[in-house]
N, C-alpha and C positions, 0 to 999 in steps of 0.2 A: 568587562562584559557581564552584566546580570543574567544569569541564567534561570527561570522559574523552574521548580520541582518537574519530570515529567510525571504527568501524574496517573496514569494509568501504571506509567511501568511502576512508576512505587505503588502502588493497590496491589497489582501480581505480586511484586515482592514480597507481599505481606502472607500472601494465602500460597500462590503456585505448588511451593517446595513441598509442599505439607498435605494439601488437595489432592482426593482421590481421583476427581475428574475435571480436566480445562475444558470448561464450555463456553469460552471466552476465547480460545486462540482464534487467530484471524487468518490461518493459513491452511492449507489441506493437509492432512495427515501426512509426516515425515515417511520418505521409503527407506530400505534396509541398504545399508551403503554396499552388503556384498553384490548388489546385482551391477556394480560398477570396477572397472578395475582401477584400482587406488594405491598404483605404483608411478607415480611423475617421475623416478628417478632421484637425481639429486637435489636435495630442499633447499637450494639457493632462492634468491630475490628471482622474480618473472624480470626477466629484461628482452626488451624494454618496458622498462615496469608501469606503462601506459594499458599493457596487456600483450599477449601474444598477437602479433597482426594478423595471423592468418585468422583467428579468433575473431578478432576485430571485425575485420574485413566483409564476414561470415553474418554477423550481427548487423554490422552495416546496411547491408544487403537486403534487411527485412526493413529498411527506414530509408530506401534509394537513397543511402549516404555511402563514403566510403570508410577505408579502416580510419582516417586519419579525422573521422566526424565522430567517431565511440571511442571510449575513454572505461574500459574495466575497474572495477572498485570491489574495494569490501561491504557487500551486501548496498540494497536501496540506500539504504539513510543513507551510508556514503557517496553515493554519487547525487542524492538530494543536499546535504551539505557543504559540499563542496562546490557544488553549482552556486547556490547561496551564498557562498562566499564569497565566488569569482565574481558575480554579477551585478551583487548589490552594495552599494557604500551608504554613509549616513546621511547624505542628502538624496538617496532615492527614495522611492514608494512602489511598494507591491500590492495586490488585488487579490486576495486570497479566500477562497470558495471554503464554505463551514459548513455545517461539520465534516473534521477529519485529522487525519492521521497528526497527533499534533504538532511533531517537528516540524510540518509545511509548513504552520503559521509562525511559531515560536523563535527557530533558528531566524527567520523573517525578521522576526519582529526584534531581535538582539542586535541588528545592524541598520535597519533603516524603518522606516514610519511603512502601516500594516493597516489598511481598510481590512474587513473581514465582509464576506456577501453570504449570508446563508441560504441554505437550501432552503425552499418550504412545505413543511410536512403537511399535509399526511407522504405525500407520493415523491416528496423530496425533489422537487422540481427545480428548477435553474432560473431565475430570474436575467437572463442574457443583459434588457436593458439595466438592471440594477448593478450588474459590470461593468459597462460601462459609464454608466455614470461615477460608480468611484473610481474612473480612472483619471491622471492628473497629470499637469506639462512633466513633471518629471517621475512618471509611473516608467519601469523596469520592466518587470515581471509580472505576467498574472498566473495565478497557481492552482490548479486546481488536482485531483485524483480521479481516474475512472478507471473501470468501475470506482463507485465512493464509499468507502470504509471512515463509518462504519453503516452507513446505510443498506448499500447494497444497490443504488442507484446506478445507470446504465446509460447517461449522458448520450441519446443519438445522434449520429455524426452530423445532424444538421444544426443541432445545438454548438458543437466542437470548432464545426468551421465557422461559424458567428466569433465565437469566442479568437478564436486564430485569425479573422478580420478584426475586431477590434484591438488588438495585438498588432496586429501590421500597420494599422492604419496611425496608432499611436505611439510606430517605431519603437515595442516595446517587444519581450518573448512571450510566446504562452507557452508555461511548463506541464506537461503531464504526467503523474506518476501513474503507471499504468501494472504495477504489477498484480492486478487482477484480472488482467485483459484477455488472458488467454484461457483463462474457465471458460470462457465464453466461445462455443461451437466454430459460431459462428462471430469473431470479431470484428470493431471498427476499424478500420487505417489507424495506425499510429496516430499521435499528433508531428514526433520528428518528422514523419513523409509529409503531412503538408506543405511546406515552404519552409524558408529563410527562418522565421519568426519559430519557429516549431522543436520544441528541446522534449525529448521523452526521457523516461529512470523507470527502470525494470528491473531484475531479477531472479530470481532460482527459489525463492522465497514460497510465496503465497501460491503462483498457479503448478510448480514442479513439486513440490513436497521435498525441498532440501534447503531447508532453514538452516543448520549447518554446515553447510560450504561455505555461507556469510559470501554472495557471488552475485556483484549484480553490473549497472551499467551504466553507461550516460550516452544519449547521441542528439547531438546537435551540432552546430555550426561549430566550424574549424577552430573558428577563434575563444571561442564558448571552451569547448572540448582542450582549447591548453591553457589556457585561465584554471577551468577546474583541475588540471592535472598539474599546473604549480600548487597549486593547494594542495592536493593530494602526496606533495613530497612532504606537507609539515603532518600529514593524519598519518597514515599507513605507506606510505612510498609504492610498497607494488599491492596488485593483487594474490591472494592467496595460491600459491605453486600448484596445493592438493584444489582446491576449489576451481582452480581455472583447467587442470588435470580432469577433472569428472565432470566439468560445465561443457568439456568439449564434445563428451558422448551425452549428456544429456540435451545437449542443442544438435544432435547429431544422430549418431542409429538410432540411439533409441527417444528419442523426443516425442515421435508420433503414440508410441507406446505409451509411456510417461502420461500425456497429457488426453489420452484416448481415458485411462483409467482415472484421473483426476475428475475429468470430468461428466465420467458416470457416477461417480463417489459422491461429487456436490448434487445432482440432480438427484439423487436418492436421496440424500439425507436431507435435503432441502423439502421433497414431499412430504416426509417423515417429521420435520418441524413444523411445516403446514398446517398439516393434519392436526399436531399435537397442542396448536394456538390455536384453531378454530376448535377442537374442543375444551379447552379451558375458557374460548369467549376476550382472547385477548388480538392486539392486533398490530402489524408491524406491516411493510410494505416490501412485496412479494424479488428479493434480491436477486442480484446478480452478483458469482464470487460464494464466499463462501460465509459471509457474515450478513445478520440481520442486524436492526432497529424494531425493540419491541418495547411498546407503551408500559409502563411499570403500573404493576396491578395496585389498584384500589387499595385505601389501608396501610399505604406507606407514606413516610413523609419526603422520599425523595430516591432516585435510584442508589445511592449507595448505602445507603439503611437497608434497601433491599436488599440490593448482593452479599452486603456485611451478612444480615440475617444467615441468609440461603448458605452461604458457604461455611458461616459458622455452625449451621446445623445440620446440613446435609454433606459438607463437605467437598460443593461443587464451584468451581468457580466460571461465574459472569461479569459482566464487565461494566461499570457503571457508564450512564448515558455523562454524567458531569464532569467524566474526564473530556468530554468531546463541547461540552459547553450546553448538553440538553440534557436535563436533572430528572427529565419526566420519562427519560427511556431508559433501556438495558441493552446491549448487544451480545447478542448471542452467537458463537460461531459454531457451524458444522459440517467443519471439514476433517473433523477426525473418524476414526474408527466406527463403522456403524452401531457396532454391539455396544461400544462405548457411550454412542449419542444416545441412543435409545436407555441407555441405566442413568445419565443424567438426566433426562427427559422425567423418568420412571420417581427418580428422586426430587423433580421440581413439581411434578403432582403428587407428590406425597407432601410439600412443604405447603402449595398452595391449598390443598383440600384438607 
């Protein structure tokens, strides 16, 4: 199996460790792990190491599935991998919505034959019939993300349920990875809850602020859900003891809290990015989540000359548009610290003026 470079994580590689400020992380600012109690007891394997049912169960619950349709993993990618695994062979074909997160397409495209359907900017809109049309007698899976990182696009459910009827009607799944669903106030219905056809991959990542738990999920169909979890005995076998230990009170007492603060954090900082593009005169498409797409200023030959520049000089890291497959952009995240957003902010007008 040929695997291509991922290419964005090697760009952070390069700056991250060393960067005064990530203006490129795509998730909300990390909380402090003492507000959680982070005694599980004994550090054995979770068994059954599918997840805790009751856990399960609890999760289910938000996708009218039950425990034995959720499947706990080590963070998003894992339970997007190993779906991927279970689903596709090399005489399938998958449908997979661009720009994004690149493991949807890549992992894809190492097992079976990979249309891509892009968004179209300015407003990153959905071309519904251009999915179907790349879909083919032996299409699998169609794939997409919502919210869409790195856009910041916000897929309305009438768009969703088009897409999950083209999916049904060509006995194929539509996958959602939805771990930016819940920035949002007021969110869409899963895609799990639609029907049969309907597989969603979330976790603790992007809308809770605990990237470090590495805690996330899978829910779909029964048979879906032990397919991936035979795979899951050759990745990691269980989920995380301490991560599934603090995933239970952050889906639990305190979730409301958690996600009340997250998502006052993105609409502030999100004004404060606003504001800070429309006075420098540049222009990106008003997100959902915690990440933009911003047009790369004039004078450059491509976004990662850009970000090279910027972070070589100011010491800030952004994220080029060409790991996503669009040269002409930068994405920006701002979901960290305000004081923090605002000194990078303060440092990218200083680079551009």
């Amino acid at each position: 199996m040929d695997v291509p470079p991922f290419e964005l994580e090697r760009f952070f590689a390069e700056y991250e460790h060393e960067a005064d400020i990530m203006l490129a992380e795509s998730g909300i600012r990390s909380l402090a792990a003492d507000r959680f109690d982070l005694d599980p007891g004994r550090l054995g394997y979770v068994i059954p190491t599918n997840g805790d049912p009751e856990l399960r169960a609890r999760i289910g619950e938000r996708y009218g599935r039950s425990r034995d349709e959720v499947l706990l993993t080590v963070g998003t990618q894992e339970a997007n991998y190993t779906l991927y695994r279970s689903l596709l062979n090399r005489d399938d074909h998958a449908v997979v919505v661009t720009p994004t997160y690149q493991a949807l397409h890549t992992v894809s495209e190492t097992i079976a034959s990979v249309t891509r359907v892009d968004l179209e900017p300015p407003d990153w809109t959905l071309d519904v019939d251009a999915v179907a049309d790349a879909v083919r007698p032996e299409t699998t899976l169609i794939v997409f993300n919502n919210p869409n990182n790195p856009t910041g696009r916000y897929h309305d459910p009438e768009t969703v349920t088009a897409l999950y009827d083209i999916a049904a009607d060509n006995d194929a799944f539509l996958h959602a990875d939805e771990v930016y669903r819940l920035l949002d106030p007021d969110p869409n219905p899963p895609v799990a809850s639609l029907g049969p056809h309907g597989i969603s991959t979330a976790g603790l990542t992007k809308a809770y602020g605990l990237a470090g738990l590495r805690f996330g999920w899978l829910a779909g169909p029964e048979h879906v859900v032990e397919a991936a979890w035979e795979w899951k005995d050759y990745t990691t076998i269980s989920p995380s003891k301490i991560g599934q230990h603090v995933a239970k009170q952050a889906l639990g007492e305190q979730e409301a809290g958690i996600l009340s603060e997250n998502q006052t954090l993105a609409k502030r900082n999100r004004e404060i990015v606003r504001s800070f593009l429309e006075e420098q005169g540049l222009s990106w498409y008003d997100p959902v989540g915690v990440n933009g797409f911003v047009e790369v200023p004039p004078g450059f030959a491509g976004s990662e000359s850009f970000c090279r520049a910027f972070v070589e000089e100011q010491s800030v890291v952004l994220a080029p548009g060409a790991a996503f497959g669009f040269d002409e952009y930068f994405r920006i995240g701002f979901g960290l610290p305000t004081t923090e957003l605002k000194d990078g902010l303060s440092r990218l007008r200083s680079f551009l003026n």
